[in-house]
C-alpha positions in Angstrom: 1.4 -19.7 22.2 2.0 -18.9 26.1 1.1 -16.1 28.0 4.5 -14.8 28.5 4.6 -14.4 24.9 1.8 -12.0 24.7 2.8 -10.3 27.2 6.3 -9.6 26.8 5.1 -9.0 22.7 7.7 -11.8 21.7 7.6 -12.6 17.7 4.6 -15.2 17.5 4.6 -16.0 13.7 5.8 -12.9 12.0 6.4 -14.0 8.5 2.6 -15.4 8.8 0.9 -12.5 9.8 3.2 -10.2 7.3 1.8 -12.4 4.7 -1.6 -12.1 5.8 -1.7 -8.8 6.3 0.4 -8.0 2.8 -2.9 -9.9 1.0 -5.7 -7.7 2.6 -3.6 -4.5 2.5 -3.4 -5.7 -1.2 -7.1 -6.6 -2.0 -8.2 -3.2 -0.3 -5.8 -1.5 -2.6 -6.7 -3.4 -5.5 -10.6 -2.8 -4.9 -9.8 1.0 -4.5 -7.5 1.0 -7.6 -10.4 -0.6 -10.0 -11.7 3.0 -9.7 -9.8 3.5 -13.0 -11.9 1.9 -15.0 -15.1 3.9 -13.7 -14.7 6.8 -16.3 -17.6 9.0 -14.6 -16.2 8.9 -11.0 -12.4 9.2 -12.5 -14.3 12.3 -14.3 -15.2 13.5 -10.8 -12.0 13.3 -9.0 -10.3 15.3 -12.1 -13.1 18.5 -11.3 -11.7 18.8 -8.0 -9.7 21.9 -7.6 -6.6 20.1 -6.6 -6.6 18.6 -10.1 -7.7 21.7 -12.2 -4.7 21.9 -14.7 -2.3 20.9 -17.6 -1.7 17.4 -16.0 -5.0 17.1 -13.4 -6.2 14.4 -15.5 -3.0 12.9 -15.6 -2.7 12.6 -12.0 -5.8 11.5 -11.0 -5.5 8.1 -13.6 -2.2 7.3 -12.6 -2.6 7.9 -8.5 -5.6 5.1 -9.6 -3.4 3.1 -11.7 -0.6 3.1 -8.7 -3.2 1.8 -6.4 -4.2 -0.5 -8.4 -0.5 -1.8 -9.7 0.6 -1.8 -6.5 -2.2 -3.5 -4.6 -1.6 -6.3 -7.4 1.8 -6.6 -6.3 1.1 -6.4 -2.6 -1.5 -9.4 -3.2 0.7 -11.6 -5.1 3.7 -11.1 -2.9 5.5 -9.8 -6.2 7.9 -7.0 -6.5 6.9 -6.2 -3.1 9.4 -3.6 -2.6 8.5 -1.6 -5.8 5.1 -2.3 -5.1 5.5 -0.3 -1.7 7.1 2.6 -3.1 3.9 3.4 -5.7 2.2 3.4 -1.9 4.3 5.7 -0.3 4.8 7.9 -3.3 0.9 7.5 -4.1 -0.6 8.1 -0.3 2.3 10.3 0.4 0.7 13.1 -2.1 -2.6 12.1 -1.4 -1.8 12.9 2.5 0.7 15.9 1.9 -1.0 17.6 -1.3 -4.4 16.6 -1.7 -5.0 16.3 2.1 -2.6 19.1 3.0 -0.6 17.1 5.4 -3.2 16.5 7.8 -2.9 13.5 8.9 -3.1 13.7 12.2 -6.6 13.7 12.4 -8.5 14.3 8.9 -6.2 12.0 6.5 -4.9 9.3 9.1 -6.4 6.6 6.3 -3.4 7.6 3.8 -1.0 7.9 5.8 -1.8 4.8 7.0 -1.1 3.4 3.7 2.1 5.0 3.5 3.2 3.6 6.8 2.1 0.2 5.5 4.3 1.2 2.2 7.3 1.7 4.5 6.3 -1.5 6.7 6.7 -4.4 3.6 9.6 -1.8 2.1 12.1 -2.4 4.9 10.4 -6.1 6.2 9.8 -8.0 2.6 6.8 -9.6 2.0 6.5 -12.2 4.5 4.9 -15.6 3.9 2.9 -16.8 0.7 4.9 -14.7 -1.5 6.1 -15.3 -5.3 9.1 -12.9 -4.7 10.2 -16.0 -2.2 9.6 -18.3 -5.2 11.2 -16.8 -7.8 13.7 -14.7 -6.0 14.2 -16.9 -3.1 14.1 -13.1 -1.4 14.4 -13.2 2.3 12.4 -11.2 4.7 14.3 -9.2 7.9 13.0 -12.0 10.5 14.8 -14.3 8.6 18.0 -12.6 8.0 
């Protein structure tokens, strides 16, 4: 790496650092989506007023679930694509509905999620991917 590529912000291993990124973005969703299987705390989400309701419980186990689905996706580098639209469907009603659309300041950490989503939905997964070994998929720096 030279200078002038830092500089100018020339490409300097995209698919590499997609991948990398893909497999923490992932492993933080995965670690966040285990919550499912903590029935007290899933117990405490569902008492919040947001989630007082017909479906409230209903909601709060598969917002969980998404995360958790998704984050497994995200880490293997499989179904990447659907994996990013349960995060932009997931953080997008976290941000919006839960968070009442603040996310310029109080709910930036969703909506950075869903940015991420929309990242790995239009660029594929990058490197270190199974959708490149079974699909032989191609990412937008390749095409």
């Amino acid at each position: 790496m030279n200078w002038k590529s830092v500089l100018v912000g020339l490409p300097y291993g995209p698919n590499n650092g997609m991948g990398v990124i893909r497999i923490m973005l992932g492993l933080l969703l995965i670690y966040h989506g285990l919550e499912v299987f903590n029935t007290s705390l899933m117990d405490e989400y569902a008492t919040w007023d947001s989630f007082k309701g017909t479906y409230g419980v209903f909601l709060v186990y598969a917002g969980k679930s998404f995360e958790l689905i998704a984050g497994i996706s995200l880490f293997l580098g499989l179904f990447t694509r659907l994996g990013s639209i349960l995060i932009i469907i997931t953080f997008l009603y976290i941000t919006f509905y839960l968070g009442n659309g603040r996310f310029w300041y109080e709910d930036q950490h969703p909506f950075m999620f869903v940015l991420f989503g929309l990242v790995y939905f239009f660029n594929g997964p990058g490197s270190w991917s199974l959708d490149h070994k079974f699909f032989g998929s191609k990412d937008a720096a390749e095409s």
